[in-house]
Biotite code that builds the C-alpha atoms (Angstrom):
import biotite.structure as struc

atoms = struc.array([
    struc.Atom([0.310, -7.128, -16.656], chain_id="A", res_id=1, res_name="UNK", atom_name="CA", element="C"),
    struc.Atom([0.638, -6.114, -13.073], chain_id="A", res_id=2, res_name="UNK", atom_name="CA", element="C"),
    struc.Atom([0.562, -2.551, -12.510], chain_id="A", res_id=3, res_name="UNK", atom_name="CA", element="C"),
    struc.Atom([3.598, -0.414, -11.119], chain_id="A", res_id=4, res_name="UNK", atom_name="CA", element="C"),
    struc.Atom([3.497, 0.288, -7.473], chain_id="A", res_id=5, res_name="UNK", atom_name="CA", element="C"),
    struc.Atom([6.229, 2.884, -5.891], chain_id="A", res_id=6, res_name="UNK", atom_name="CA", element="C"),
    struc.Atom([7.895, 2.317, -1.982], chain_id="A", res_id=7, res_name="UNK", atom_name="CA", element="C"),
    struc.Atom([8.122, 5.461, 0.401], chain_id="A", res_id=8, res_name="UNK", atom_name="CA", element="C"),
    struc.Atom([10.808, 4.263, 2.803], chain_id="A", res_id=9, res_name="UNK", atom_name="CA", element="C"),
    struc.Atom([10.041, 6.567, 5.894], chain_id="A", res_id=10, res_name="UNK", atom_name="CA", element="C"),
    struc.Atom([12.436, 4.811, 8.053], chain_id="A", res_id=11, res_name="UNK", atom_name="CA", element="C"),
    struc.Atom([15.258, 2.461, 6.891], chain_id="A", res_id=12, res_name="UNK", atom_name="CA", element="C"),
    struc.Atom([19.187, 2.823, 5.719], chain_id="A", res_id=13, res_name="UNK", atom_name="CA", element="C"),
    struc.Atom([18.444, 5.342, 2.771], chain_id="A", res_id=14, res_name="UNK", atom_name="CA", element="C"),
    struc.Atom([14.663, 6.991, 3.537], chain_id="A", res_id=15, res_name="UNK", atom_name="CA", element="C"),
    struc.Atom([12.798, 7.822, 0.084], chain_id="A", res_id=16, res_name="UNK", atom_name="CA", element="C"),
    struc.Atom([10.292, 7.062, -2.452], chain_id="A", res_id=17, res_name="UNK", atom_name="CA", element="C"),
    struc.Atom([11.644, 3.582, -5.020], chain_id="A", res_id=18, res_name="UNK", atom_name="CA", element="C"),
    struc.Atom([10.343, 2.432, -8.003], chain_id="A", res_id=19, res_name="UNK", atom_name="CA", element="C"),
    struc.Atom([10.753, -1.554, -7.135], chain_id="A", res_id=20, res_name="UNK", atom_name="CA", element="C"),
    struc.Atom([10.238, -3.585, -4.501], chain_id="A", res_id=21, res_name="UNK", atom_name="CA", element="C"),
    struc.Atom([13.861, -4.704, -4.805], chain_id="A", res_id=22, res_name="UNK", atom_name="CA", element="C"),
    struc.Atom([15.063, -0.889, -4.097], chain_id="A", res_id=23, res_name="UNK", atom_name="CA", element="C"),
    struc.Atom([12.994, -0.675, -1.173], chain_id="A", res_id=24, res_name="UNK", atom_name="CA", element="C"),
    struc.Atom([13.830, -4.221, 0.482], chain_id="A", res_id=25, res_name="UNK", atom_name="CA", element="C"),
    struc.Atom([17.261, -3.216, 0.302], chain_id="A", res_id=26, res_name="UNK", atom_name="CA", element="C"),
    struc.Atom([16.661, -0.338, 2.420], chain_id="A", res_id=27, res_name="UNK", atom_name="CA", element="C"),
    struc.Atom([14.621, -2.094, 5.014], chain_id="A", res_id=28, res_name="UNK", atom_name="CA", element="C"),
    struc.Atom([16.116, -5.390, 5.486], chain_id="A", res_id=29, res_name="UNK", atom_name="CA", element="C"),
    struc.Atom([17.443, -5.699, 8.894], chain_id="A", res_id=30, res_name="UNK", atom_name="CA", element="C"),
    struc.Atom([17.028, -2.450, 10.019], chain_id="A", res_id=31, res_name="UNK", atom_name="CA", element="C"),
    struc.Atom([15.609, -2.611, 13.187], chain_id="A", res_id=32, res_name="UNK", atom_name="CA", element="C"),
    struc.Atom([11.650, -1.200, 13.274], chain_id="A", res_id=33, res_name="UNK", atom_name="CA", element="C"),
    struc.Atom([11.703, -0.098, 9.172], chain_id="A", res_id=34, res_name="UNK", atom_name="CA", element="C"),
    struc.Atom([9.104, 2.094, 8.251], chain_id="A", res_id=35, res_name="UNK", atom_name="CA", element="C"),
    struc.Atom([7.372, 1.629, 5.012], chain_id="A", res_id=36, res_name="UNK", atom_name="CA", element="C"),
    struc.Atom([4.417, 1.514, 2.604], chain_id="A", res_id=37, res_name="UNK", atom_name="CA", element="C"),
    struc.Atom([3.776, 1.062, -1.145], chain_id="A", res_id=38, res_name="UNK", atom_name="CA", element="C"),
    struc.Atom([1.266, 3.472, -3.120], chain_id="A", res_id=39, res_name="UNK", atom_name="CA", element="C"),
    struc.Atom([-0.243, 3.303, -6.585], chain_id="A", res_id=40, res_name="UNK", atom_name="CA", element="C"),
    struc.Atom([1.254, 6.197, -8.056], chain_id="A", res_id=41, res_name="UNK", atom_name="CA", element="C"),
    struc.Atom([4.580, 8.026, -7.676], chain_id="A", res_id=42, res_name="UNK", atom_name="CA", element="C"),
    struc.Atom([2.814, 11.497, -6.892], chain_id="A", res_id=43, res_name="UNK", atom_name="CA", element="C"),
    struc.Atom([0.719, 10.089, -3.958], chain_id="A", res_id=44, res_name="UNK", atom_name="CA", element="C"),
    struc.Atom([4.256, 8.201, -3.094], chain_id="A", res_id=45, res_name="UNK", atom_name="CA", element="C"),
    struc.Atom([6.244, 11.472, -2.831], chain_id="A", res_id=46, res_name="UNK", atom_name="CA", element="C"),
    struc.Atom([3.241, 13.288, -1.196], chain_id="A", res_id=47, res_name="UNK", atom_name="CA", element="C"),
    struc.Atom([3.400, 10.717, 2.034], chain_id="A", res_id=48, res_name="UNK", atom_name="CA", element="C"),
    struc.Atom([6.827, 11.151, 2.077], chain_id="A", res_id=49, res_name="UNK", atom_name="CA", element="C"),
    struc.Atom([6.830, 14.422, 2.591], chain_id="A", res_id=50, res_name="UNK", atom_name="CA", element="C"),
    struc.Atom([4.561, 14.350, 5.176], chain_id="A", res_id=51, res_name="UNK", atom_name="CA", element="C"),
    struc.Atom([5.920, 11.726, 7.437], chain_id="A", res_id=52, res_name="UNK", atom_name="CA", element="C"),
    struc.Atom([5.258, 8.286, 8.645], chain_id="A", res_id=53, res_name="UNK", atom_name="CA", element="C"),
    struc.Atom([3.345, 9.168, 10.984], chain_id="A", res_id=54, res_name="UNK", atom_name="CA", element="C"),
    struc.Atom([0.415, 10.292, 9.218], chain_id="A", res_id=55, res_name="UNK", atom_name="CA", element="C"),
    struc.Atom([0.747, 7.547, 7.005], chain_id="A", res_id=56, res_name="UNK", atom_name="CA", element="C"),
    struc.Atom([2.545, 3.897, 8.290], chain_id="A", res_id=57, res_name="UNK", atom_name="CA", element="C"),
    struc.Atom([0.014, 1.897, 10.126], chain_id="A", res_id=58, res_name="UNK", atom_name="CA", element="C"),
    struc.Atom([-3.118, 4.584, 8.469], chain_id="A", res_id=59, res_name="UNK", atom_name="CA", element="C"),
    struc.Atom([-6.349, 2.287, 6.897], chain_id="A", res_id=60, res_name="UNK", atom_name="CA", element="C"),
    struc.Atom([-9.569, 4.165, 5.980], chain_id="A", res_id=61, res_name="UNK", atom_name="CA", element="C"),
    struc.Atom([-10.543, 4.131, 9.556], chain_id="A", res_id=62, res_name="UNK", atom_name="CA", element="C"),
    struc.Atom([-9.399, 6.696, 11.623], chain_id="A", res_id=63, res_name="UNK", atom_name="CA", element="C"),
    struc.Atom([-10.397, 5.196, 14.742], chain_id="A", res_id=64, res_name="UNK", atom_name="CA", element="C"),
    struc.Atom([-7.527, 2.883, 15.819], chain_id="A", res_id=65, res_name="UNK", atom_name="CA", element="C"),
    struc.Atom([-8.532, -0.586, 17.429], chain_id="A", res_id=66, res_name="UNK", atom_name="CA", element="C"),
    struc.Atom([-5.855, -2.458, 19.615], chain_id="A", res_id=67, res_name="UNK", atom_name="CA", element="C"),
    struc.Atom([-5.527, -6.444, 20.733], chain_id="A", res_id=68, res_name="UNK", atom_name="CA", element="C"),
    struc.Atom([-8.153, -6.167, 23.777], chain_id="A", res_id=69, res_name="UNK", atom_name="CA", element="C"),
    struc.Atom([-11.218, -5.496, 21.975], chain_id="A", res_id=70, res_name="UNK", atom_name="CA", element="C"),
    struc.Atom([-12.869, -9.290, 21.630], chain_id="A", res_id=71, res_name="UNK", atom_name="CA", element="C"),
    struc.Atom([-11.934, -12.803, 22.067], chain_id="A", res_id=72, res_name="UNK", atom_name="CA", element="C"),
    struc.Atom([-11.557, -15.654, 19.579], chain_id="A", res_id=73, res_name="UNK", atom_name="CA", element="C"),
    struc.Atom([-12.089, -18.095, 22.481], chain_id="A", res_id=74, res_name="UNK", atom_name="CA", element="C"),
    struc.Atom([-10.576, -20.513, 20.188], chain_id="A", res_id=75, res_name="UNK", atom_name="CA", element="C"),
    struc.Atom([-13.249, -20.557, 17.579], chain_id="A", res_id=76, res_name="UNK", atom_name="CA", element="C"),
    struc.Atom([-10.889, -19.576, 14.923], chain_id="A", res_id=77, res_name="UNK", atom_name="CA", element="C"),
    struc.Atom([-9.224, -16.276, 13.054], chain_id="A", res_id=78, res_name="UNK", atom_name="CA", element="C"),
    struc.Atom([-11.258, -13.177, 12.405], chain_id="A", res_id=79, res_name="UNK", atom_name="CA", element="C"),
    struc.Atom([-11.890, -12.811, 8.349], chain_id="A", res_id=80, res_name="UNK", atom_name="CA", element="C"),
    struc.Atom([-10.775, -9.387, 8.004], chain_id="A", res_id=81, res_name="UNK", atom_name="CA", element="C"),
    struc.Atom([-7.631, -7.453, 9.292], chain_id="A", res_id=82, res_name="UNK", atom_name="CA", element="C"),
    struc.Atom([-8.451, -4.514, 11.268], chain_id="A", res_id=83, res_name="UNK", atom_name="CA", element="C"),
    struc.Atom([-7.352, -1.122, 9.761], chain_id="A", res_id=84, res_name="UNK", atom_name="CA", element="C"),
    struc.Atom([-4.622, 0.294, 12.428], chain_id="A", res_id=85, res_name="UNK", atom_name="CA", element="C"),
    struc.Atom([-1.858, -2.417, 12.838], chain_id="A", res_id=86, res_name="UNK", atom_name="CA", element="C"),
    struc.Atom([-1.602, -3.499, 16.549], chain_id="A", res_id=87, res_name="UNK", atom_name="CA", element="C"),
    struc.Atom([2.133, -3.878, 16.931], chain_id="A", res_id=88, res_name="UNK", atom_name="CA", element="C"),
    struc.Atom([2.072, -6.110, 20.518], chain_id="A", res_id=89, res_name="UNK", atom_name="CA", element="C"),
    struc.Atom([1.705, -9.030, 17.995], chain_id="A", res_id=90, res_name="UNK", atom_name="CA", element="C"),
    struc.Atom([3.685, -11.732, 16.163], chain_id="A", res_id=91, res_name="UNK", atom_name="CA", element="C"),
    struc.Atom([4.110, -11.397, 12.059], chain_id="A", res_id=92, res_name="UNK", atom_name="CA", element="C"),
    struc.Atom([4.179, -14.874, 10.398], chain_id="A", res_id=93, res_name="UNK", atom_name="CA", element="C"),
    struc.Atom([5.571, -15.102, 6.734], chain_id="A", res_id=94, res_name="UNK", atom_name="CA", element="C"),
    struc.Atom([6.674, -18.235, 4.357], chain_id="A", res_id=95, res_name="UNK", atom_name="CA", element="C"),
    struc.Atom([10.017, -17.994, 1.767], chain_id="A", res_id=96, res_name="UNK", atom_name="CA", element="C"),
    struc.Atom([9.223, -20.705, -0.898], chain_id="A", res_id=97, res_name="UNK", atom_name="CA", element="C"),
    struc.Atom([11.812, -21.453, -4.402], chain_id="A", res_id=98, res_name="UNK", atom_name="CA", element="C"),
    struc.Atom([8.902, -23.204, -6.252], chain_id="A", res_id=99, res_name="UNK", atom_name="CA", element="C"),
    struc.Atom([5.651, -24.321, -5.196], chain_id="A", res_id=100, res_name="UNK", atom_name="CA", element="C"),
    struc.Atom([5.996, -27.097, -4.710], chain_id="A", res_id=101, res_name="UNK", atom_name="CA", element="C"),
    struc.Atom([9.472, -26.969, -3.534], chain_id="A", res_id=102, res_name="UNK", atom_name="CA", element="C"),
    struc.Atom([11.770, -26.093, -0.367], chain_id="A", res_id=103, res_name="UNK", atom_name="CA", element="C"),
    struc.Atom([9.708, -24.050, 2.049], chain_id="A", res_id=104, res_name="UNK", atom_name="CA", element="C"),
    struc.Atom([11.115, -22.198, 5.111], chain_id="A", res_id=105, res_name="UNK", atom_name="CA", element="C"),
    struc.Atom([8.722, -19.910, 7.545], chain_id="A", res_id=106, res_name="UNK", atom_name="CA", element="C"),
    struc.Atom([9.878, -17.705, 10.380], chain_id="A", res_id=107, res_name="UNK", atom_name="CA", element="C"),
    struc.Atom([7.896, -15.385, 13.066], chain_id="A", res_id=108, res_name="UNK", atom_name="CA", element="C"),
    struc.Atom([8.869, -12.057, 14.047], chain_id="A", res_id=109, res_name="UNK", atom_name="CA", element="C"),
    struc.Atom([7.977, -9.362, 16.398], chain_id="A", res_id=110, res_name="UNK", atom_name="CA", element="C"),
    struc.Atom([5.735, -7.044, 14.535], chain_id="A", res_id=111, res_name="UNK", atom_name="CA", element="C"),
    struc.Atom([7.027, -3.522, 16.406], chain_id="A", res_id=112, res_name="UNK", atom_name="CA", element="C"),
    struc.Atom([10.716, -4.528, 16.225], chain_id="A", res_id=113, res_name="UNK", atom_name="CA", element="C"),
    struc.Atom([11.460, -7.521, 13.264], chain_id="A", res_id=114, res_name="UNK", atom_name="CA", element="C"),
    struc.Atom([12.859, -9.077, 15.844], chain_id="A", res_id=115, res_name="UNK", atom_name="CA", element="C"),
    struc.Atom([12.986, -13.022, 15.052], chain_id="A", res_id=116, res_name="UNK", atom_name="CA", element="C"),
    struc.Atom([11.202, -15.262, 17.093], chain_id="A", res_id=117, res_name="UNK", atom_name="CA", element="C"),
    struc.Atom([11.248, -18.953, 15.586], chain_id="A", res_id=118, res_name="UNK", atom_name="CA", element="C"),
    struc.Atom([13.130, -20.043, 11.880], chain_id="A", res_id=119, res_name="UNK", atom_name="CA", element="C"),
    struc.Atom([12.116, -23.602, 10.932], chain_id="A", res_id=120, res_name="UNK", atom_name="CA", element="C"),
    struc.Atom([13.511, -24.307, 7.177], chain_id="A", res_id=121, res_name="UNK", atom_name="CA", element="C"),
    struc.Atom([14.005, -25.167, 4.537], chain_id="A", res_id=122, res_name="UNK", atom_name="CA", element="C"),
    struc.Atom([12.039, -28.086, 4.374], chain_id="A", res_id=123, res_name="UNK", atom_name="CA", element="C"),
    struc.Atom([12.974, -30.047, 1.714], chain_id="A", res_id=124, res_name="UNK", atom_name="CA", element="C"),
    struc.Atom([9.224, -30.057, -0.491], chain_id="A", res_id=125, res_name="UNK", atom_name="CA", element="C"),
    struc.Atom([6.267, -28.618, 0.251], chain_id="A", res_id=126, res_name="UNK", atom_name="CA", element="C"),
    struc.Atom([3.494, -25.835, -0.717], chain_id="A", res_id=127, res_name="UNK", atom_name="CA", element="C"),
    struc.Atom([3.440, -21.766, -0.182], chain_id="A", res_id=128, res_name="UNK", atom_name="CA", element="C"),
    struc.Atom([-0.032, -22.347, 1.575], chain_id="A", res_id=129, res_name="UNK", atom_name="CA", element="C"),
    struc.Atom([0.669, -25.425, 3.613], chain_id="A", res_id=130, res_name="UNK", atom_name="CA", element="C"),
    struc.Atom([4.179, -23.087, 5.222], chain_id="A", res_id=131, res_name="UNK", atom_name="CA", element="C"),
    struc.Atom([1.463, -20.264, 5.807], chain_id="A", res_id=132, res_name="UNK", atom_name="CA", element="C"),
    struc.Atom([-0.891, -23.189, 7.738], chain_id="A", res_id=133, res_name="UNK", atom_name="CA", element="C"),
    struc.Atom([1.810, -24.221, 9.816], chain_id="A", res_id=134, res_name="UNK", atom_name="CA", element="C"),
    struc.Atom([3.387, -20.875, 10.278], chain_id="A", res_id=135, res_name="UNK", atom_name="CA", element="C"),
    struc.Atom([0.147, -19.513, 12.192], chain_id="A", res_id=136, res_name="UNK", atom_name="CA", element="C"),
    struc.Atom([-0.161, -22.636, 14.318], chain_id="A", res_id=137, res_name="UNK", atom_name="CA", element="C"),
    struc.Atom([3.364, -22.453, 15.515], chain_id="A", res_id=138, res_name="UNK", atom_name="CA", element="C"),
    struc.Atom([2.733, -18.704, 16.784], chain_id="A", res_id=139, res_name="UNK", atom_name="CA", element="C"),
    struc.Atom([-0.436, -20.227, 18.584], chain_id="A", res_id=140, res_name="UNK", atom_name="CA", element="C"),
    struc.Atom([1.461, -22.843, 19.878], chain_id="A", res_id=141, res_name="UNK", atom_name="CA", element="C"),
    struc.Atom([4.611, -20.405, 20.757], chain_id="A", res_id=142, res_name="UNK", atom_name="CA", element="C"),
    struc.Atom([2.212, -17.535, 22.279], chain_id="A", res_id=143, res_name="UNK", atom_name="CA", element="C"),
    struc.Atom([0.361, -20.294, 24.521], chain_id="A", res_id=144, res_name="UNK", atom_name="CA", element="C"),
    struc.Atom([3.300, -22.037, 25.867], chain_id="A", res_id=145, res_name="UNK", atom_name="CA", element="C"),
    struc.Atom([4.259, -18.366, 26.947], chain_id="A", res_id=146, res_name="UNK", atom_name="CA", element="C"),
    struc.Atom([0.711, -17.705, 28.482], chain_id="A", res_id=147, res_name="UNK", atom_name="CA", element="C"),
    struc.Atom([0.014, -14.762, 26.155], chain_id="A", res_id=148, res_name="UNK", atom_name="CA", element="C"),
    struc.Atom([-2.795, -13.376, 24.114], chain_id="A", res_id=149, res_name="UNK", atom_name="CA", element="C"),
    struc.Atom([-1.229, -11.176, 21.167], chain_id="A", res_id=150, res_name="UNK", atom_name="CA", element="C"),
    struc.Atom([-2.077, -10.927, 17.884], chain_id="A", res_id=151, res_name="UNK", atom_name="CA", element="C"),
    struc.Atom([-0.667, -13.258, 15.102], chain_id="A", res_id=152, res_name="UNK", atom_name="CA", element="C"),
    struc.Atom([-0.910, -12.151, 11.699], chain_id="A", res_id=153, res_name="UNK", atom_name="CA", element="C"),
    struc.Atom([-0.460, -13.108, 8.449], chain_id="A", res_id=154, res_name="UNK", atom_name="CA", element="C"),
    struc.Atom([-1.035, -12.295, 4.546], chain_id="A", res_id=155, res_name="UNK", atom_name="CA", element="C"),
    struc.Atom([-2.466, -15.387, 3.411], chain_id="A", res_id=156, res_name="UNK", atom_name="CA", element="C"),
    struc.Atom([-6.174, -15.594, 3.210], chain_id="A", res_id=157, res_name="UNK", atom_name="CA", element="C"),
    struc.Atom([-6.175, -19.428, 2.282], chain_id="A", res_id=158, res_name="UNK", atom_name="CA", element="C"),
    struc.Atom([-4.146, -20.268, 5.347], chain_id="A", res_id=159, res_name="UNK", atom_name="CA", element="C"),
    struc.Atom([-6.699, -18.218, 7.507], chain_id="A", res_id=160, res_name="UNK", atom_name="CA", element="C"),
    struc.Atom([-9.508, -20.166, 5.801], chain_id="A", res_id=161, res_name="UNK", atom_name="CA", element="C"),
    struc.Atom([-7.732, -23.507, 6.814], chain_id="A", res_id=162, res_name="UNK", atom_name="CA", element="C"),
    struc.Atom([-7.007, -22.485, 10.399], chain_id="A", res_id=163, res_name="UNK", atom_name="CA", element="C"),
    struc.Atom([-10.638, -21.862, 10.994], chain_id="A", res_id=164, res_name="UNK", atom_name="CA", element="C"),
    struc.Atom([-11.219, -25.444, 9.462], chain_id="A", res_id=165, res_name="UNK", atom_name="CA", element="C"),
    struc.Atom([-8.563, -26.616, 11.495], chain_id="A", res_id=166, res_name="UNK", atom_name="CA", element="C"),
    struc.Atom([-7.849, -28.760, 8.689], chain_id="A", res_id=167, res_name="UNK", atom_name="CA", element="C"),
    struc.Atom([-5.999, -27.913, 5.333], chain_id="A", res_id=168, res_name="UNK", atom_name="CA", element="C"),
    struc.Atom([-7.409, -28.115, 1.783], chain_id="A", res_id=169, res_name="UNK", atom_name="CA", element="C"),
    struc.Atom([-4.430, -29.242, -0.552], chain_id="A", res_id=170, res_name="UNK", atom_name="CA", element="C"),
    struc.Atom([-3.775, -31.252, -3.105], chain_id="A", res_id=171, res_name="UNK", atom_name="CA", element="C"),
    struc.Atom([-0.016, -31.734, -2.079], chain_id="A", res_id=172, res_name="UNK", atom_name="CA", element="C"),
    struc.Atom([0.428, -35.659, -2.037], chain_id="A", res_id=173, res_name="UNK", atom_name="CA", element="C"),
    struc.Atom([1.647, -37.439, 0.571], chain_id="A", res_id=174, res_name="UNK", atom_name="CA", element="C"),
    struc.Atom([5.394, -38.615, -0.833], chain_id="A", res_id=175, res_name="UNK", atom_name="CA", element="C"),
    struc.Atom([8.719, -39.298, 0.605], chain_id="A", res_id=176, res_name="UNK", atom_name="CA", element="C"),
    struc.Atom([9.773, -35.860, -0.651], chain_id="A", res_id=177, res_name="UNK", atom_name="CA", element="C"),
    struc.Atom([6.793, -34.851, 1.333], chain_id="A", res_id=178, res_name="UNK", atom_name="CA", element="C"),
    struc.Atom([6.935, -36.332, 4.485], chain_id="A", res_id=179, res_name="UNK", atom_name="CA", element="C"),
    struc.Atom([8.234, -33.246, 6.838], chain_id="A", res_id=180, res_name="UNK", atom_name="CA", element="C"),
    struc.Atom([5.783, -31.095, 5.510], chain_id="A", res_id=181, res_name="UNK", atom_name="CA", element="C"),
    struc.Atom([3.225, -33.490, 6.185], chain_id="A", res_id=182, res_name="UNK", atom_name="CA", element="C"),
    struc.Atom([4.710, -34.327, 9.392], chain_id="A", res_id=183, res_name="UNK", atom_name="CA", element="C"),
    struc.Atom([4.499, -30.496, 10.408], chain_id="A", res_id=184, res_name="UNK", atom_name="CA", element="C"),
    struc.Atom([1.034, -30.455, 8.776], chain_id="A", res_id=185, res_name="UNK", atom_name="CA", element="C"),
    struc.Atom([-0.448, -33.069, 10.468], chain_id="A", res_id=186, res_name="UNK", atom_name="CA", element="C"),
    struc.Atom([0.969, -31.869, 13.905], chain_id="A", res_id=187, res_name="UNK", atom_name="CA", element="C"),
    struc.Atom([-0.093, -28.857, 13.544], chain_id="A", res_id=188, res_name="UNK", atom_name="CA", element="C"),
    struc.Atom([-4.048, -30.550, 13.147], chain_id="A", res_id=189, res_name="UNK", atom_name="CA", element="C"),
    struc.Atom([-3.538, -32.100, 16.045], chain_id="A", res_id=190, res_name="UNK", atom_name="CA", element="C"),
    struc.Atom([-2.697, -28.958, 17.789], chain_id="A", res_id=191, res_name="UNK", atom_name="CA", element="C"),
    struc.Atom([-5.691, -27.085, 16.830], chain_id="A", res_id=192, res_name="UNK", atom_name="CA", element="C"),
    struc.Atom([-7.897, -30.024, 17.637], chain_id="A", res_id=193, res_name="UNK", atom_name="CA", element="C"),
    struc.Atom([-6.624, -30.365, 20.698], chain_id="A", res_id=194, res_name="UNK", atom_name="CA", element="C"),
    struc.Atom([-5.769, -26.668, 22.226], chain_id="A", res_id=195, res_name="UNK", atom_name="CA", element="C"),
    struc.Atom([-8.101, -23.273, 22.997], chain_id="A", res_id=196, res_name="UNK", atom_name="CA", element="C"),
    struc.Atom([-6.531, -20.298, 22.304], chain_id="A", res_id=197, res_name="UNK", atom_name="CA", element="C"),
    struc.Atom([-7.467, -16.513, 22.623], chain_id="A", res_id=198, res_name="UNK", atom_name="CA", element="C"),
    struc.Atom([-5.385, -14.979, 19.826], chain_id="A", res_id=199, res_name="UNK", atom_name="CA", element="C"),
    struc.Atom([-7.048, -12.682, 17.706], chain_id="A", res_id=200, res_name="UNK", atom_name="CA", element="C"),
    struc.Atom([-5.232, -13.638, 14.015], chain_id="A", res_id=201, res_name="UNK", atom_name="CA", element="C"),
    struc.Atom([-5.541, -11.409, 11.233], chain_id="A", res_id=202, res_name="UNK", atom_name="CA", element="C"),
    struc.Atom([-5.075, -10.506, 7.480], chain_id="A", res_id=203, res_name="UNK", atom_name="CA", element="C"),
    struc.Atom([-1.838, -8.358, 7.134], chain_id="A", res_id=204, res_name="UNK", atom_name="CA", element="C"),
    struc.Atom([-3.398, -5.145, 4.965], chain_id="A", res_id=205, res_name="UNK", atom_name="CA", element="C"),
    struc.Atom([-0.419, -5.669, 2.619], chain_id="A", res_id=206, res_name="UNK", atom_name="CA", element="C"),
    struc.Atom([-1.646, -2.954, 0.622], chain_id="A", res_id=207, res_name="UNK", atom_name="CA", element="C"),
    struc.Atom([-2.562, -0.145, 2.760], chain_id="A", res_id=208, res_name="UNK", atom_name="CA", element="C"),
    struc.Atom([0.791, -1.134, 5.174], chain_id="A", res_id=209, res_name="UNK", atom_name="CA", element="C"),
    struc.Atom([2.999, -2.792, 3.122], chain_id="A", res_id=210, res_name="UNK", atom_name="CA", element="C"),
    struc.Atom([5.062, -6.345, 3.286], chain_id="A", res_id=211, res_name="UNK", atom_name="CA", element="C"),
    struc.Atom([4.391, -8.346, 6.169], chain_id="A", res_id=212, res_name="UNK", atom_name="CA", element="C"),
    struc.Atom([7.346, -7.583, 8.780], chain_id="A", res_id=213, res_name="UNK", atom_name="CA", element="C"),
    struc.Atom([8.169, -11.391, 8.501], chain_id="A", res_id=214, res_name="UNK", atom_name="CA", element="C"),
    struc.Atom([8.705, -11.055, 4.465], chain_id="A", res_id=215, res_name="UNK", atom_name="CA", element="C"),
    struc.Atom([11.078, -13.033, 2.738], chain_id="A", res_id=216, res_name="UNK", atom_name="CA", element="C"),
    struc.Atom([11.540, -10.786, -0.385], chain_id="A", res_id=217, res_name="UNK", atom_name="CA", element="C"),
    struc.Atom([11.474, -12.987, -2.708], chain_id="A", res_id=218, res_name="UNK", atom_name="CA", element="C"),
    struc.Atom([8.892, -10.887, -5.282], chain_id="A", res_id=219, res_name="UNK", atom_name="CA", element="C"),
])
């Protein structure tokens, strides 16, 4: 049984500590830069409340804060681990599914603002994982076409793993209910086999900073 987790909503319609995810996406969707953060108890909930976002949204275990300039990928794939103070000059990458398999739709937004930057969906069958896969490439592919370096990240550790492979590991089969996924799957191969890129892209600390900016909602 998974165990209760309570949502501080620093900044949003209704600011405040919920019991559900479903309270506290309510709050948050489409409100322009949202502020929020789950915690493991409803004490430790109401304490960050009470003292502000600021000292709290964004926080890891690490106090010192690292931002998009420190290293290069030079291509060579995604760095394992997500660093512990969100760098906000970056693009958020999240995947809405209804079954898996089933209809899969992805979108990118600006990390700071929710702003969206590219919707592709729903495609008619596919796999959580494989939307993920192609969700990271398209920022790649979006970020290089406008000659910039930020950060992409995302909350799937599989889809990381096949990025660096620059090849997917599923078992989805290959199907006429399949064929745009595979279409976008298999272009998206070709796009990492073929292009360099510079992008740092990173594990979304879903539990220290809560739901990915690019989150569906669909818990």
């Amino acid at each position: 049984m998974a165990k209760s987790k309570y949502y501080v909503v620093w900044e949003g319609k209704k600011p405040g500590v919920y019991a559900t995810w479903a309270e506290c996406q309510t709050q948050v969707n489409g409100y322009a830069d949202a502020k929020y953060k789950s915690y493991e108890s409803r004490a430790e909930a109401e304490a960050a409340f009470k003292s502000g976002w600021k000292g709290n949204w964004g926080q890891g275990k690490s106090s010192a804060p690292k931002t998009a300039g420190g290293g290069k990928s030079g291509g060579r794939g995604p760095s394992p681990a997500g660093e512990e103070e969100i760098v906000y000059d970056s693009i958020s990458v999240d995947v809405g599914t209804r079954g898996n398999p089933g209809p899969v739709e992805y979108k990118g937004v600006d990390t700071k603002t929710g702003e969206i930057l590219f919707y592709v969906g729903p495609i008619e069958n596919g796999t959580n994982n494989l939307g993920e896969f192609i969700a990271i490439v398209h920022a790649l592919a979006y970020l290089k076409k406008l000659g910039s370096n930020k950060t992409v990240y995302t909350d799937s550790k599989t889809a990381l793993a096949w990025v660096r492979n620059k090849k997917p590991a599923t078992t989805l089969a290959r199907t006429e209910s399949t064929r745009k996924i595979w279409e976008l799957t298999d272009r998206a191969v070709q796009w990492l086999e073929n292009n360099r890129y510079e992008n740092k892209i990173l594990k979304w600390n879903t539990e220290k900073w809560g739901e990915i900016k690019a989150d569906f909602g669909r818990k």
